[in-house]
N, C-alpha and C positions, 0 to 999 in steps of 0.2 A: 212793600218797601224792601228794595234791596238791601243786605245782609251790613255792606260798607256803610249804608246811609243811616239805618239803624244806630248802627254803634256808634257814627259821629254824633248822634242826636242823643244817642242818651249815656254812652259808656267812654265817653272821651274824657279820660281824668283832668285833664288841664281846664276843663269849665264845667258849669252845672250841667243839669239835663236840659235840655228843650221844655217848657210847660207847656200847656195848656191856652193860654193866655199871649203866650209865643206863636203860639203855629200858626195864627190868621198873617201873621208879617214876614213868615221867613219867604225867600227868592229862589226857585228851583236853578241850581248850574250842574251842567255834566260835563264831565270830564272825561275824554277820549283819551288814557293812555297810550305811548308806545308799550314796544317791547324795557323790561329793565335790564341795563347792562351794567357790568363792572365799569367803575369809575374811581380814580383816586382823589383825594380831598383836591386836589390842585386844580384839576380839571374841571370840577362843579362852575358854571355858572348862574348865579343868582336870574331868576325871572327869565332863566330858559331852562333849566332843571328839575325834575321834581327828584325827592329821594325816599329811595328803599333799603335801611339801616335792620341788619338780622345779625344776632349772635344769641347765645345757649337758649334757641329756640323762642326768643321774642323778637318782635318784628315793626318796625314803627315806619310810616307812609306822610309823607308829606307832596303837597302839589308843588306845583311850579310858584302858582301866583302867591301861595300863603307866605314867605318872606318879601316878597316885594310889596304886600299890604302892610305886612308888620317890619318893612324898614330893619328887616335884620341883614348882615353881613353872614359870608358864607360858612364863617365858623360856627355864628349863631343857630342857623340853620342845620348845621351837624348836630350841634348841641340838642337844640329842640324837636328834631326828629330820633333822635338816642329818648329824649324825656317823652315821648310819646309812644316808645315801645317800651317805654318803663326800665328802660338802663339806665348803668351811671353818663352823664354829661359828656364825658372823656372817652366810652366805648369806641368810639370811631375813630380814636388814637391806638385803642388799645386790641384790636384786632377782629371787631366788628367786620363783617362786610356790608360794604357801600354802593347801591346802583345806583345808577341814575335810570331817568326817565325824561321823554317831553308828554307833553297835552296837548291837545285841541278842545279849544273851553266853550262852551253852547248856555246858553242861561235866557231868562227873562230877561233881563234888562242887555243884553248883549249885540241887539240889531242881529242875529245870526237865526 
């Protein structure tokens, strides 16, 4: 198991771990990042964006499609990729840097 898919499976504070009991149902998707560039909060567009939020050395990743499932706006989106690299909410105000990225998404259920 890749090092990324690990962690989302068991070291992702925002939910429990994966059980036991879990893993006959989960759905394998890969995600083909670009390169990440510098972007400024203006620029972000929701459900074509993914984001790479870094300041004093923590780092929180988000896809493209995880706000477009979860119906969050692009601020939300700041916010919740700052709570996944374990910073305050606000970092990406407050002198975070911001990439972006795209995908190309491959999964089970994906016809690809």
């Amino acid at each position: 198991m890749g090092e990324t898919a690990r962690a989302a499976a068991f070291d992702d504070n925002r939910f429990p771990p994966v059980t036991m009991e879990e893993a006959p149902h989960l759905q394998i998707e890969l995600s083909i990042l670009s390169p990440a560039q510098p972007i400024s909060a203006e620029e972000i567009v929701v459900g074509r964006h993914g984001l790479l939020i870094s300041w004093h050395g923590r780092r929180g990743l988000l896809l493209p499609q995880v706000p477009v499932e979860r119906a969050w706006d692009r601020e939300s989106f700041l916010e919740q990729t700052c709570r996944k690299a374990g910073l305050p909410l606000d970092a990406w105000q407050k002198g975070a840097t911001i990439e972006a990225f795209t995908a190309e998404v491959f999964g089970e259920n994906s016809g690809q």
